[in-house]
C-alpha positions, -999 to 999 in steps of 0.1 A, spaced: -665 -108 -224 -661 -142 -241 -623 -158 -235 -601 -153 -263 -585 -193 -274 -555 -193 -299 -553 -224 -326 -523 -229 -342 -524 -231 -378 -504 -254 -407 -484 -238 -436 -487 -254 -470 -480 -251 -501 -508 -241 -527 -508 -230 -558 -475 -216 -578 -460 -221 -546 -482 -194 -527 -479 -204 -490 -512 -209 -473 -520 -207 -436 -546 -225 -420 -567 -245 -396 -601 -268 -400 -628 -249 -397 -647 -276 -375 -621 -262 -346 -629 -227 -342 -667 -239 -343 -658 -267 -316 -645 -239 -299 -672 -211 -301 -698 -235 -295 -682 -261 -276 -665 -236 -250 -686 -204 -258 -649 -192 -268 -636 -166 -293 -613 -185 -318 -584 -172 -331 -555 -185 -359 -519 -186 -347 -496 -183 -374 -469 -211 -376 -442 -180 -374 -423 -198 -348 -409 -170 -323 -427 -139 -336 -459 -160 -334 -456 -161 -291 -462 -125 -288 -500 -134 -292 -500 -155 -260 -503 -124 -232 -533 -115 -254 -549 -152 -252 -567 -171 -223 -563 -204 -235 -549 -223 -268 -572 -254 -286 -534 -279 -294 -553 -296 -323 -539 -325 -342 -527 -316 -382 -521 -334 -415 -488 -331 -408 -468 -351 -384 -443 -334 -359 -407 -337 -369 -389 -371 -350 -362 -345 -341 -384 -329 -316 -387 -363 -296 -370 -394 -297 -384 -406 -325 -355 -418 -350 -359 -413 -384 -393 -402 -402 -418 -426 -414 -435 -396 -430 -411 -376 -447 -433 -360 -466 -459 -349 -440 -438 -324 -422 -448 -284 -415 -414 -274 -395 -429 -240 -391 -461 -252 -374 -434 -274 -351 -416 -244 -346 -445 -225 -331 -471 -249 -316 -444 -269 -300 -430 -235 -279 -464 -228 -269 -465 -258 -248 -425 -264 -230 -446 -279 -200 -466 -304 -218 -455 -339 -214 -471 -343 -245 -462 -386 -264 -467 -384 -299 -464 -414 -314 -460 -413 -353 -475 -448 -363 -510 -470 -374 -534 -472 -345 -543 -509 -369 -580 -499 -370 -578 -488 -406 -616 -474 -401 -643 -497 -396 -623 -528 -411 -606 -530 -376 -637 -530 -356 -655 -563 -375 -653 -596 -359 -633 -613 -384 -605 -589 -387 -604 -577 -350 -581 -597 -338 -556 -588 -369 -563 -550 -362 -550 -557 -324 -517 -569 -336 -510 -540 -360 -519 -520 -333 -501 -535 -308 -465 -516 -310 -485 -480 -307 -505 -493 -276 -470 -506 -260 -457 -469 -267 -489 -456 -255 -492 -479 -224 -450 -470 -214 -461 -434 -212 -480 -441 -177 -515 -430 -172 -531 -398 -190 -551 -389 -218 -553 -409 -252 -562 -384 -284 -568 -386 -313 -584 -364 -344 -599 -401 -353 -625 -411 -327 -624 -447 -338 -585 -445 -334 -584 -440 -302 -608 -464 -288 -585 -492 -307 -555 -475 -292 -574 -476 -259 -584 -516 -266 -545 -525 -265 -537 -507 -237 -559 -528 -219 -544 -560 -234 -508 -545 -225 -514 -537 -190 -546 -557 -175 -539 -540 -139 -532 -506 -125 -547 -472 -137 -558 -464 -170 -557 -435 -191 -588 -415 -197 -598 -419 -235 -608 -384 -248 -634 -386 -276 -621 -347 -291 -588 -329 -285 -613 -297 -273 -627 -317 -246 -594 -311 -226 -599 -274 -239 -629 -274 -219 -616 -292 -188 -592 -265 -185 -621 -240 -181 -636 -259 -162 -669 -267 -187 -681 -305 -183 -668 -332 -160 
């Protein structure tokens, strides 16, 4: 019997004010072929969504087009006001009380492969440089992101901030820790 992984899904907005639930495709298929794992879409419900977790034998804690609500952490006010989904906060976030999850809500400065070239490089760095700070204070760990190239830059200025002690593991995929947790890969 395969394991049973829940993903926590966005509400939006659709047509004539319709609300839509739903995930990216590419993560139930990281998951069923990445982990050999049955995927399956949490409602953002909040409360009445947790039922499902007796049922489940792991969750995939992807990233989302929406940015989670500065009143969650101590993050002041919004810099994204508009890219909220409270009721994806409401649920993903009480699937996870023992996380010691950092989210930090700003530009990583590589700004795609503009960040990366020679001549802007060093420029990319210092628009970086107040998320790796953030990033580097949180101690050792993981660094995610849904943008591969993101976190590499992200990664690059942690080195810069803190050239000795131990550094955090830079994870390519948010699944990949899906798959640690099982046990798949090294």
């Amino acid at each position: 019997m395969h394991p049973i992984v829940g993903i926590p899904a966005c509400a939006r907005l659709v047509v004539k004010g319709q609300l839509l639930h739903d995930t990216p495709a590419r993560y139930a298929a990281a998951v069923l072929g990445g982990a050999g794992a049955v995927p399956i879409m949490i409602p953002p419900m909040g409360e009445a969504s947790l039922a499902v977790l007796d049922r489940l034998d792991g969750l995939l804690l992807s990233g989302s087009p929406s940015n989670v609500h500065p009143s969650h952490y101590d993050g002041g006010e919004s810099l994204t006001p508009e890219h909220h989904d409270l009721e994806r906060d409401a649920t993903t976030l009480r699937l996870i009380p023992e996380a010691d999850v950092k989210v930090i809500e700003r530009c990583s400065g590589h700004g795609g492969s503009w960040g990366f070239k020679r001549e802007w490089f060093d420029v990319a760095m210092k628009i970086g440089r107040p998320v790796a700070r953030q990033a580097a204070a949180a101690g050792p760990g993981f660094v995610m992101s849904e943008c591969p190239l993101a976190g590499v830059h992200i990664a690059q200025g942690m080195e810069k901030q803190t050239a000795e002690g131990p550094k955090p593991e830079l994870v390519s995929h948010p699944v990949q820790v899906l798959a640690w947790a099982y046990g798949i890969g090294s």
